[in-house]
N, C-alpha and C positions, 0 to 999 in steps of 0.2 A: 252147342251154341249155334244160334241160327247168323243166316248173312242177313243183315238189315237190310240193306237198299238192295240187293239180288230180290230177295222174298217179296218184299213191299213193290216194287217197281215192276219186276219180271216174272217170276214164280208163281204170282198171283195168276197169271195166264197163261199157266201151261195146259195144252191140251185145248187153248180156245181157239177153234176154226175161225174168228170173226177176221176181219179185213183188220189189217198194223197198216202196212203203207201200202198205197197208191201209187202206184209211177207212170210215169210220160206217157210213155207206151200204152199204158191200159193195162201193164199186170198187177195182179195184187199179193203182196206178200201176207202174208196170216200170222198175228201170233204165234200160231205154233211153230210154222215155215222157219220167223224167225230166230225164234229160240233154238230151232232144231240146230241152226246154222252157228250163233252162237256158242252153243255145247259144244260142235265142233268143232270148232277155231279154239275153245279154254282148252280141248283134249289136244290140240295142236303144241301148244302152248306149256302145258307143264310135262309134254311129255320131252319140251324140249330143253329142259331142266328149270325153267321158271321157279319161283316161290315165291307165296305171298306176300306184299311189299317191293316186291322189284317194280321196276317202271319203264313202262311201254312208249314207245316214242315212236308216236305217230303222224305221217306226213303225205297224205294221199286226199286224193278229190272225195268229193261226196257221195254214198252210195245206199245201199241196204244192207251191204259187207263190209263197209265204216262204222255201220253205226250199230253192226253185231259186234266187230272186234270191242268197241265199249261195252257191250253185255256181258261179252266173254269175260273182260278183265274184271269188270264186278263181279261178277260168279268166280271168277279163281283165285280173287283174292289179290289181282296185281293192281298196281297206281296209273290211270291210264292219261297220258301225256299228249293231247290233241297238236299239235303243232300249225301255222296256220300257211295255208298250199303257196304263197306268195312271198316266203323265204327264200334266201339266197341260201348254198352250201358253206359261207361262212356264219353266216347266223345260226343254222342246224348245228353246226360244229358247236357252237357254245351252250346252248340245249339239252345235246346228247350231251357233253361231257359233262357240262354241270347236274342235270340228274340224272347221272350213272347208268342209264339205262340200260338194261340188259337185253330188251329185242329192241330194235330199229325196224318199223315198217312203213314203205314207199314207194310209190311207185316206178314202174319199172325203169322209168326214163332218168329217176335218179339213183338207181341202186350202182353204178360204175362208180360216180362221185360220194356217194356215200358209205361205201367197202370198208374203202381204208380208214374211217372213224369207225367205223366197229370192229375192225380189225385190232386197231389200237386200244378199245375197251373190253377185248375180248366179248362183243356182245352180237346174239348173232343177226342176222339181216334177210326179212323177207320183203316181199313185193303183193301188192293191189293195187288195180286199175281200175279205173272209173266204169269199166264194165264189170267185173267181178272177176276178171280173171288174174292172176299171178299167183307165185310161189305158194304163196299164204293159203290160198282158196285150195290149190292144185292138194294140199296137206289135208286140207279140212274134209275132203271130197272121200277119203280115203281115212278117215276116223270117225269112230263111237258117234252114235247121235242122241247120247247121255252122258253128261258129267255130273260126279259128286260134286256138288256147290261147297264150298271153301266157307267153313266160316270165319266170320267176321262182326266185328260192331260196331256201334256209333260212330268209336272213334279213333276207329280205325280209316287211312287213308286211301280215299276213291281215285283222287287225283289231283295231278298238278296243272294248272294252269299260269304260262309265263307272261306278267305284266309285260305293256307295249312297250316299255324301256326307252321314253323320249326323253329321257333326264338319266342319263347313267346303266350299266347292265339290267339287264329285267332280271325279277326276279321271280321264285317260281314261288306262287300260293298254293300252300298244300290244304286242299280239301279231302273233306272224312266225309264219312259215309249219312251220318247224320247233319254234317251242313247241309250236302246235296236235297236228300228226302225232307228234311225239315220247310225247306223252301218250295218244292215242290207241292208237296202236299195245304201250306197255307196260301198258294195261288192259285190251286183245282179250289179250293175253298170261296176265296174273294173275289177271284174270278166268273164262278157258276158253271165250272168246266162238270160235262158229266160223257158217259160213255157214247151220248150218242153225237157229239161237238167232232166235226174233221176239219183238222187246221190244215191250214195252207201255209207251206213250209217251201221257204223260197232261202231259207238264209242260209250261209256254211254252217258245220258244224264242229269247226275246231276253235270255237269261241263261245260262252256260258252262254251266249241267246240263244243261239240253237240248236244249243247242247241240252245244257240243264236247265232250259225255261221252257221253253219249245216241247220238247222231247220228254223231259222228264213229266213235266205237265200231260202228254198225252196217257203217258205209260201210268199212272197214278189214278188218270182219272179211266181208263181205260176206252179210250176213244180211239181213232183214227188219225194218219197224214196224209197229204196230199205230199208226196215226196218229189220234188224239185230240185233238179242238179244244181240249180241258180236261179236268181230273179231273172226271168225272160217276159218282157211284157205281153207278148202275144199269148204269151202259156197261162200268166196269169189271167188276164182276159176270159181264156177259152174253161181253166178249171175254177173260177171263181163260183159258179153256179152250183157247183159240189159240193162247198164247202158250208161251215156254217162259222168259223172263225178264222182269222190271221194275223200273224205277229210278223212285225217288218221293222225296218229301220225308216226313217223319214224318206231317205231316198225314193224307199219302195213307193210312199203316196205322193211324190209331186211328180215320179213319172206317169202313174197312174194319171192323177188329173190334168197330166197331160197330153190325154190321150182321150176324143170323143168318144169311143166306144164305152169308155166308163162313167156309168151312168147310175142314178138312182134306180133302176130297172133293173140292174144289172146286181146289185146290190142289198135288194130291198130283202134278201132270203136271211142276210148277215146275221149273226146274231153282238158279234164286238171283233172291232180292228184293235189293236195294241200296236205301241211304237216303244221305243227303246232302244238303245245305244249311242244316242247322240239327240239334241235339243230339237225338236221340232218345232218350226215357226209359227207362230200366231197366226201370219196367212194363211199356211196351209191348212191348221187346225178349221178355219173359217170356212176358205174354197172346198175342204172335203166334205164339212157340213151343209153348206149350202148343196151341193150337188148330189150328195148321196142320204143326209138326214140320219148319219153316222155323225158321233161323235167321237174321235180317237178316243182311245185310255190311254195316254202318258205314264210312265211308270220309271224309277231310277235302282240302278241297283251296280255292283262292279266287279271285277274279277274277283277281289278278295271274297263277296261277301254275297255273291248273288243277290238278289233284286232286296230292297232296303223300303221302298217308297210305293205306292201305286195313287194314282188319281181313284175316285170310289166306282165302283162298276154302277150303284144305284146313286142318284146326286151330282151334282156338277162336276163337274168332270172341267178344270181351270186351265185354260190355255198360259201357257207363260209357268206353269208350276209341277209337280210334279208327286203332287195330292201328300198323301200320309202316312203314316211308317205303317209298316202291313203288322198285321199281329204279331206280335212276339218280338215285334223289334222295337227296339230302345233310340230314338235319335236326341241328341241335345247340337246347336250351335255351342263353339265357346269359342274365347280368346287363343289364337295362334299362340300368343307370347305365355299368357299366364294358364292357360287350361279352363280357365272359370267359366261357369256356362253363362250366357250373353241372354237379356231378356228378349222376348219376340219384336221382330222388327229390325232388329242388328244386324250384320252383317259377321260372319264369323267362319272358322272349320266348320264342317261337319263331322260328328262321330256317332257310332251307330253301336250298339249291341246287341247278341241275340244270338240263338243257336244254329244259323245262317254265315257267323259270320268266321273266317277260316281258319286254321291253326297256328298259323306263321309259314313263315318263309325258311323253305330250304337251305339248309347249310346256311344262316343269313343271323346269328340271334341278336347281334346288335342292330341289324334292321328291323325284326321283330319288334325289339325291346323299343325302339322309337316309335311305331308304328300300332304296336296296340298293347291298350296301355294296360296295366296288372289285374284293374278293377272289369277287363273284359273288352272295356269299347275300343275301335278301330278309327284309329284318325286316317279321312276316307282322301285328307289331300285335296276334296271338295270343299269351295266355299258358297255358303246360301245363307238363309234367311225362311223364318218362318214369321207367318202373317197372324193377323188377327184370329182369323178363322182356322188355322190351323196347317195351312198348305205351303208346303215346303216348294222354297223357288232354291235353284241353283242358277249361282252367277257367275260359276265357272274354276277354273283349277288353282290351286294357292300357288302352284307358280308361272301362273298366267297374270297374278296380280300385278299392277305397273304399279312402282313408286318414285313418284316425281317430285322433286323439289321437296322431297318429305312428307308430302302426301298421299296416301293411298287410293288407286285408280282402279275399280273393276270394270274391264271391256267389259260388261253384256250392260252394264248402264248406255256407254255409248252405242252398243251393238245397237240396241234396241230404238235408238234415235236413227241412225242411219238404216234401219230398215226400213222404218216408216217413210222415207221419202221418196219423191215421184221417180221412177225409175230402177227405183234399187231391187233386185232380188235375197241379196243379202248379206253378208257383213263380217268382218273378224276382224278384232281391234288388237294390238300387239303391243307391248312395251319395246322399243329400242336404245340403245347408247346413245345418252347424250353427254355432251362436255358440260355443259353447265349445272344440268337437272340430274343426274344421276342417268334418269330414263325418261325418255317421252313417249307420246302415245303416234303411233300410225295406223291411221283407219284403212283398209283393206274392203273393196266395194265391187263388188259382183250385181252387174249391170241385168236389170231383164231382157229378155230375149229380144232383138230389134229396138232395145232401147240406150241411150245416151247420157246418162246420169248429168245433172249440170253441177257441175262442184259447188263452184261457188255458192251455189241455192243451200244448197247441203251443209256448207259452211255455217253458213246465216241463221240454219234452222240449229243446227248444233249450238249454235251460239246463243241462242235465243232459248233454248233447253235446260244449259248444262255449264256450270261453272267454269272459269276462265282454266281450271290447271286440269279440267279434264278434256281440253280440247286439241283434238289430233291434230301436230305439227305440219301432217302431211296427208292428204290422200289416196292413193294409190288404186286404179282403177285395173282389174284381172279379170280373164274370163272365167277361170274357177278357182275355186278355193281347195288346197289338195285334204285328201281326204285318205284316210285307211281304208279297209276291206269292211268295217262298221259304220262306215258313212260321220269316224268323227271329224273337227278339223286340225288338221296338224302345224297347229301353229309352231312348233318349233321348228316347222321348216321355213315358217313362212319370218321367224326371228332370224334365223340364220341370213334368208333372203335379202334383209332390210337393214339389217344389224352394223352396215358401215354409215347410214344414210346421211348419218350426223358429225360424225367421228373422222370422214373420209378414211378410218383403219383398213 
């Protein structure tokens, strides 16, 4: 039996001298380079008693040696567990112990603090560093530069990735080897990705965008990166000229346009920008077109189930939505309460199916079992609406819903008012404690730069919009809105923040 995604993904390119990544510096690692490195890190790896199905728990910066030890682990057949670098040692503590992991690898600056949990798991413990050097490497340097590839198949498990856990512990989505490849290969597809496309690769990669969107899309389609420790503007700037594609999180394009050097000139080589991870604004869909004669692709997709949606690469491409279920996938709206799917134009869950979407949740099967449902599809916890035409809007998390006085409230309705007004950058509406209401609404407003929002205007226009029980009790002017390592907003901090406002609790 062969390894699916090793074969399909890696294997395909052994022996290719062509350029894999690109780094800072100006060196090029090669296909083969990387492979060779990978083979060495799996012979690392099972000579250190591994077996296929254990799980690798991984916690180090970005590299060309991060993103072999994921090779590695597909080729030997282990579960590889990206971990994301901006963890505290009490969060890894619940990680490692909850899936078992039998190696722990970190960088050197946490291997003191993280000993004694794999001490406790009997599991053993190396080191990598953002240059390539530790424990790990130091092994690999000094093994075979051939491993027999482990087989494996579809569905069998590639890896875990641990939901953000802002509602309760996270949980770990177990993906197999044919989620992973299945999605990959129908976005080199819709996308127009072919081998001669070099993306520019700015994001981490202990999160599915630029892991198995990013990454796997290059490897699939057999192309090139631009390998980037991080989004650095000036880097992007300087290696934009290289490239012919890029995937970003919004973040990435409103520092870009705001920045004069980026330019339609600058630009004009592109062949498609992609965004993902968080909502992009209608403005900036706007100011990026105007100034570059790019039109982002939008696209939605989530830990469980990798990318679900795309705006269309040929055709309008809809600011505000989040275009159409990608081949193979299945989406319906339905009723939260009753399941039944909701005509176009509703408001509703989202649920999706398709062979994208993940096996369940680790040691979890009553959360499984709530979470997706017998007949396949995944209730994604998102709530949208599809239009006329076809294009799927998301209005945001089902427990970001505000329910007031009995009424059902989605912020991105209000969101989307208090964008539009003179001054505003941008917006995040929250449900908080009320005595009377159950919950009210607090609009949260992110001023533009140098500028003053006038509330009351803001008020007036709200009220001139938008029915009397969806109108925010209160204001609240911030200079930013917090945000994770994916550019989403974290409103649960921002409920916690405000959550007495009404209550004095």
């Amino acid at each position: 039996m062969a390894n699916l995604l090793y074969d399909s993904l890696f294997g395909v390119h052994a022996g290719k001298t062509a350029p894999f990544l690109h780094l800072s510096n100006g060196d090029i690692v090669t296909y083969q380079d990387f492979l060779t490195r990978a083979a060495q890190i799996a012979n690392v790896m099972v000579q250190s008693g591994l077996k296929p199905g254990d799980r690798v728990a991984v916690q180090v910066e970005k590299s060309p040696e991060a993103l072999a030890l994921y090779a590695a682990c597909v080729q030997s057949g282990l579960v590889f567990l990206p971990l994301n670098t901006a963890y505290t040692v009490d969060e890894l503590t619940y990680f490692i112990e909850n899936s078992g992991a039998a190696l722990i690898v970190c960088g050197g600056t946490s291997a003191a603090a993280l000993t004694p949990i794999a001490t406790s798991l009997g599991a053993t413990l190396e080191t990598l560093n953002d240059d390539g050097t530790g424990s790990l490497m130091a092994l690999a340097d000094n093994s075979p530069k051939q491993f027999a590839t482990v087989a494996r198949g579809g569905d069998d498990l590639a890896a875990f990735l641990y939901t953000s856990g802002t509602t309760g512990r996270s949980k770990g989505a177990m993906l197999t080897q044919e989620n992973l490849l299945s999605n990959a290969q129908t976005l080199v597809e819709h996308w127009r990705f072919t081998a001669e496309d070099v993306l520019l690769h700015a994001l981490p990669i202990f999160h599915t965008h630029g892991l198995f969107v990013a990454t796997n899309i290059t490897l699939a389609a057999g192309g090139s990166m631009i390998f980037l420790p991080r989004f650095n503007l000036d880097q992007i700037i300087e290696m934009l000229p290289q490239a012919t594609t890029m995937m970003g999180v919004p973040t990435f394009y409103t520092r870009l346009l705001g920045d004069s050097r980026f330019t339609g000139t600058l630009t004009a080589h592109m062949r498609l920008f992609i965004s993902g991870s968080a909502p992009l604004l209608s403005e900036t869909h706007a100011q990026f077109e105007g100034r570059t004669g790019h039109r982002i692709l939008e696209r939605y997709g989530m830990t469980e189930t990798n990318m679900n949606t795309s705006n269309p690469y040929e055709g309008e491409r809809r600011a505000g939505t989040v275009g159409f279920p990608l081949p193979g996938v299945e989406l319906k709206i339905t009723d939260p309460a009753t399941g039944n799917t909701l005509p176009d134009g509703e408001v509703g869950q989202i649920e999706v199916r398709g062979t994208n979407v993940f096996k369940g949740y680790w040691q979890m099967p009553e959360k499984t079992a709530e979470e997706l449902r017998a007949d396949g599809f995944f209730i994604t916890g998102d709530l949208g609406s599809i239009d006329a035409d076809g294009y799927v809007q998301i209005v945001g998390r089902n427990k970001d819903l505000i329910i007031s006085g009995g009424y059902n409230i989605y912020p991105k309705e209000i969101e989307l008012v208090l964008d539009d007004q003179p001054g505003v950058l941008e917006s995040a509406v929250i449900g908080v404690p009320h005595p009377d209401f159950g919950e009210t609404v607090v609009g949260i407003v992110i001023p533009e730069a140098g500028q003053s929002p006038d509330l009351d205007a803001i008020m007036a226009a709200v009220k001139q919009s938008l029915a009397r029980f969806k109108h925010p009790q209160k204001l609240v002017v911030l200079e930013e809105l917090p945000r994770n390592t994916m550019g989403k907003v974290q409103k649960n901090i921002l409920r916690d923040s405000y959550q007495s406002m009404f209550t004095g609790a």
